[in-house]
C-alpha positions in Angstrom: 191.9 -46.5 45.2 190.3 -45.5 41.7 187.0 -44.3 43.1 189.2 -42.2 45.7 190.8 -41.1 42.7 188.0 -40.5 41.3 185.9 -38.8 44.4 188.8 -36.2 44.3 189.4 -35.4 40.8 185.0 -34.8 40.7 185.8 -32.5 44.1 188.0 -30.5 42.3 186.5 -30.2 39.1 183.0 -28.8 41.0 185.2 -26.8 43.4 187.8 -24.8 41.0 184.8 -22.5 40.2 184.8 -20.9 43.5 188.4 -21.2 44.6 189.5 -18.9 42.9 187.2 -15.7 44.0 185.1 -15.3 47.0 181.6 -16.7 46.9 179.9 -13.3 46.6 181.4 -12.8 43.1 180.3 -16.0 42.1 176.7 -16.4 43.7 173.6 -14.8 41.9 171.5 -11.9 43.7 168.2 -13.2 45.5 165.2 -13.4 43.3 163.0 -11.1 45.4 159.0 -11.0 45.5 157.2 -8.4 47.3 153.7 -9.0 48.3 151.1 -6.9 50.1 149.1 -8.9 53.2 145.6 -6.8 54.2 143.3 -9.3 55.8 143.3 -7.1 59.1 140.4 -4.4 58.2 142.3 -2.1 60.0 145.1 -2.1 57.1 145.1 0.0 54.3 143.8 -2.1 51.3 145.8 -3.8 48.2 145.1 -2.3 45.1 144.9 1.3 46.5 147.0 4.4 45.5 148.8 4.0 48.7 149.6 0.5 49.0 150.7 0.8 44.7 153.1 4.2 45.6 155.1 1.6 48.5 155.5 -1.0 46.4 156.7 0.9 43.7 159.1 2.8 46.1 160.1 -0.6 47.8 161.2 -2.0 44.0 163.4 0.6 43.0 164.8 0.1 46.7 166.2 -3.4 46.1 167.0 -3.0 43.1 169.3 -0.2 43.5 170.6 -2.2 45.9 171.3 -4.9 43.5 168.2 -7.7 44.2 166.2 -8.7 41.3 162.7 -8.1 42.1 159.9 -10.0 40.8 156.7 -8.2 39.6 153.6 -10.5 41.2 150.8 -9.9 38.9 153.4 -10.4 36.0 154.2 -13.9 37.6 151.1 -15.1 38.8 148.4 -13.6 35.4 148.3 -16.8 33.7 147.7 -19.5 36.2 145.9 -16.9 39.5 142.9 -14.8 39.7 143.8 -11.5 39.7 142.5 -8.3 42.0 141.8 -10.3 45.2 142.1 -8.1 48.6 141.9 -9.2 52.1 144.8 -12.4 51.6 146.3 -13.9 54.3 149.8 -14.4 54.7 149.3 -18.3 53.7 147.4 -17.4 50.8 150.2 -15.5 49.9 152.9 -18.2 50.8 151.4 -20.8 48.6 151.1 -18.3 45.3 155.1 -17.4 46.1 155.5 -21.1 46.0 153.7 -21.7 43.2 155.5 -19.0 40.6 158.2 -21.1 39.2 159.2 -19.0 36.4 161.8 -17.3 37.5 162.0 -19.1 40.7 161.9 -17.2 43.8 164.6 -17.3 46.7 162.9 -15.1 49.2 159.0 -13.5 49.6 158.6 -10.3 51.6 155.0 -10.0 52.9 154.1 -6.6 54.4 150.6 -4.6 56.2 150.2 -1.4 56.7 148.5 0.3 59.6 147.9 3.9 59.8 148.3 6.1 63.1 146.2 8.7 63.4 146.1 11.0 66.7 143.4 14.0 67.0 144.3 17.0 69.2 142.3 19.9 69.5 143.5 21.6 66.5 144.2 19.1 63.9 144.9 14.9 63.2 148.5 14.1 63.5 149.1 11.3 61.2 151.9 8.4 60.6 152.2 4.9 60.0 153.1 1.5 60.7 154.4 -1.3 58.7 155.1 -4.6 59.6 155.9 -7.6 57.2 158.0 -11.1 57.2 160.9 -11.8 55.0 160.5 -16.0 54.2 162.9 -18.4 52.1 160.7 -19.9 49.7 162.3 -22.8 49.7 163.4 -24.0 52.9 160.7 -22.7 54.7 162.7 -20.6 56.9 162.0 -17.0 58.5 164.8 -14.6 57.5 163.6 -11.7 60.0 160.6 -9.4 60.9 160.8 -5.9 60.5 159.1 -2.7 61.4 159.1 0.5 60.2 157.2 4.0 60.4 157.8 7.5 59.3 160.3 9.7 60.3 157.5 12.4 62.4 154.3 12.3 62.6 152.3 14.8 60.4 149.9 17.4 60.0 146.4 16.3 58.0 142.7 17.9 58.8 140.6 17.7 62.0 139.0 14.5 62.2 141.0 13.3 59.1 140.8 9.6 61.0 137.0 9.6 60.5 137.3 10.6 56.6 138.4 7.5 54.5 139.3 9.6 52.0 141.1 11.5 53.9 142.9 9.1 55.5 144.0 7.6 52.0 144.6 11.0 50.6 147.5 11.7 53.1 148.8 8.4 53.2 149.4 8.9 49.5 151.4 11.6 50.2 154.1 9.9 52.7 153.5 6.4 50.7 157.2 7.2 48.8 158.8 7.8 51.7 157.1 4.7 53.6 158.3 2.9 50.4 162.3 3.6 50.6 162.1 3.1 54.4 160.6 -0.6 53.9 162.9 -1.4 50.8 165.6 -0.2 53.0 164.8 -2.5 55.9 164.2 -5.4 53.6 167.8 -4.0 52.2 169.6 -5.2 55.4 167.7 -8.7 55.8 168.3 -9.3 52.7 172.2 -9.2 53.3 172.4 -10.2 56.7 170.3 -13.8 55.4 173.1 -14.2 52.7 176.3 -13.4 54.7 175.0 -16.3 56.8 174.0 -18.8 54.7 177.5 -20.5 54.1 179.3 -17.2 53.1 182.1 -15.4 55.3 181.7 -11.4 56.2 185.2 -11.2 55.1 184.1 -12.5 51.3 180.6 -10.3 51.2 183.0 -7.6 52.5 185.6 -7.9 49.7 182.8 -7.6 47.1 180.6 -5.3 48.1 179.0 -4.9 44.7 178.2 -8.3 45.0 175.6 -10.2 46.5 176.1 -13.4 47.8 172.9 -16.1 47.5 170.2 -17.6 50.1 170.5 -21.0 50.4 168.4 -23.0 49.1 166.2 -26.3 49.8 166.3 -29.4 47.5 164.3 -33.2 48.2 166.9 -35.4 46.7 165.9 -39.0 46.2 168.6 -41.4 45.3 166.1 -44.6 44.0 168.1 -48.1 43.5 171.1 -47.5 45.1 173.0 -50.1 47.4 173.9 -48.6 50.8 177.6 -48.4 49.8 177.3 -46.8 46.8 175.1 -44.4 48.9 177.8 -43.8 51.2 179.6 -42.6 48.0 176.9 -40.1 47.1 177.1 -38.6 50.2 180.5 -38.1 49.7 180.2 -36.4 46.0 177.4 -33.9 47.6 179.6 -32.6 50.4 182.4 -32.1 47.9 179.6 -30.0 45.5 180.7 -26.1 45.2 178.7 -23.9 47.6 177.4 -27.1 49.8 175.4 -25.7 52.9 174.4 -29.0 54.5 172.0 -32.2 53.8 169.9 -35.0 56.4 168.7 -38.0 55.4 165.1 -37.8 56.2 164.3 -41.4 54.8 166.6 -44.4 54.0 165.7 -48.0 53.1 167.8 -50.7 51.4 167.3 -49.6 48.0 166.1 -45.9 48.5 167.6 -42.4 49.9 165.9 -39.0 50.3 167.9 -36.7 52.1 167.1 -32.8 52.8 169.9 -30.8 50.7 170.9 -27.2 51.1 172.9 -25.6 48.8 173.7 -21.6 47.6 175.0 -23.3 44.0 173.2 -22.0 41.7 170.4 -24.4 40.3 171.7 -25.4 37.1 175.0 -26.3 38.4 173.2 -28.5 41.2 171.4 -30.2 38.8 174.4 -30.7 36.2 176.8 -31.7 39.4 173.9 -34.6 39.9 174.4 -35.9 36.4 178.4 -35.8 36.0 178.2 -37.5 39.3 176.3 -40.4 38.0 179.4 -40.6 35.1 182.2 -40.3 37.8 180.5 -43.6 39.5 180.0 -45.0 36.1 176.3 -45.6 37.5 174.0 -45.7 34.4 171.1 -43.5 35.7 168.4 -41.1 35.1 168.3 -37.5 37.0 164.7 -35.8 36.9 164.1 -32.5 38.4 161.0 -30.7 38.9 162.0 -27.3 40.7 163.5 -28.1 43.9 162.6 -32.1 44.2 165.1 -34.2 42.0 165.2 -37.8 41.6 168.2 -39.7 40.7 167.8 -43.7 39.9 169.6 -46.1 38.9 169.1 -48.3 36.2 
């Protein structure tokens, strides 16, 4: 009877926080990283005027729409060579992975292809972007999207044969390019969080509000008894903004379990640590970004 006592004065404690108001108010916005994929030859390059115009344009997108947007050579300078072209997308997954300060929720990977059709008086011109929108840490596709410009437009005869040319004009239509991607990443963006343990009805209410991914954690739970396991389980599904968890390994003495939560990750982390004191388990909780280990001594 005490620890059931106990288990629901802990519930409520971790819960009252986001009782009270809907989740959106209380969840942070996704931490956002947009990165620019041009192994195909037939994409315009990284590190051009062009592809520097849509990601500029694709920035102030999110962020007007209330995503914090993470600037990649800022995050990666210290640790990454700088200036390479030609990546591929799982060149680009493992630097989003790396960055750990701040961490990031979501990585938006995008290529652009330009269209360009001759007719006998001039090139019409448009273009094609297609990218992925990833969580970080769960692995997990958010959506594909597509987008192109509005028309097509006027350049030069034989403009497709000109590099120059060709860059000169995409340069021109990169800003509009740029809020029609940022746009389109926009809407994944929302649709991703509605679904990721939050109700329409409490994105709806806040609209200013964003409500979080979920994210991934690798929680191992070393020296604990299978009963007293049991009772873990129990104080993780009682956490505030619990997605869902599997045990992916379990022995006699030793738990890791797959744990999805849109908590923000200090409260995880300090929810892990009261828990310990509600047991009255002496233990140790160490957490190195999204893999914690919890043991008892």
């Amino acid at each position: 009877m005490k620890k059931l006592l106990s288990l629901a004065a802990m519930g409520l404690a971790m819960m009252a926080c986001s009782t009270a108001y809907p989740t959106a108010v209380m969840a942070v916005a996704p931490t956002v990283l947009i990165m620019g994929e041009d192994w195909d030859e037939d994409t315009i390059p990284r590190k051009s005027q062009v592809f520097e115009r849509v990601i500029d344009a694709v920035t102030n997108q999110l962020q007007q729409d209330g995503f914090k947007v993470i600037d990649e050579t800022m995050a990666t300078q210290d640790a990454h060579v700088q200036g390479r072209v030609r990546r591929t997308d799982s060149e680009l997954f493992k630097l989003a992975k790396a960055v750990q300060t701040p961490p990031i929720d979501a990585v938006a990977t995008f290529k652009i292809y330009p269209r360009f059709r001759p007719s006998n008086t001039t090139t019409w011109m448009n273009a094609l972007v297609i990218g992925r929108l990833l969580s970080v840490s769960t692995n997990e596709s958010l959506g594909t999207f597509e987008v192109t410009l509005p028309e097509d437009v006027t350049t030069e005869p034989n403009c497709h044969k000109n590099r120059q040319c060709t860059l000169e004009y995409m340069g021109k239509h990169a800003r509009v390019l740029g809020q029609e991607l940022g746009a389109a990443l926009g809407i994944k963006l929302r649709r991703a969080t509605i679904t990721s343990g939050n109700t329409t009805a409490a994105v709806a209410a806040v609209p200013q509000k964003q409500a979080a991914l979920a994210k991934a954690y690798k929680l191992t739970f070393d020296n604990f008894k299978p009963g007293e396991f049991d009772q873990v389980e129990e104080y993780l599904v009682a956490f505030s903004d619990y997605d869902h968890h599997k045990v992916i390994q379990s022995t006699s003495r030793n738990f890791v379990i797959w744990y999805e939560t849109t908590s923000e990750d200090a409260r995880l982390k300090r929810n892990l640590r009261k828990m310990l004191e509600f047991m009255g388990v002496d233990g140790q909780v160490h957490c190195i970004s999204h893999t914690c280990t919890v043991t008892k001594i």
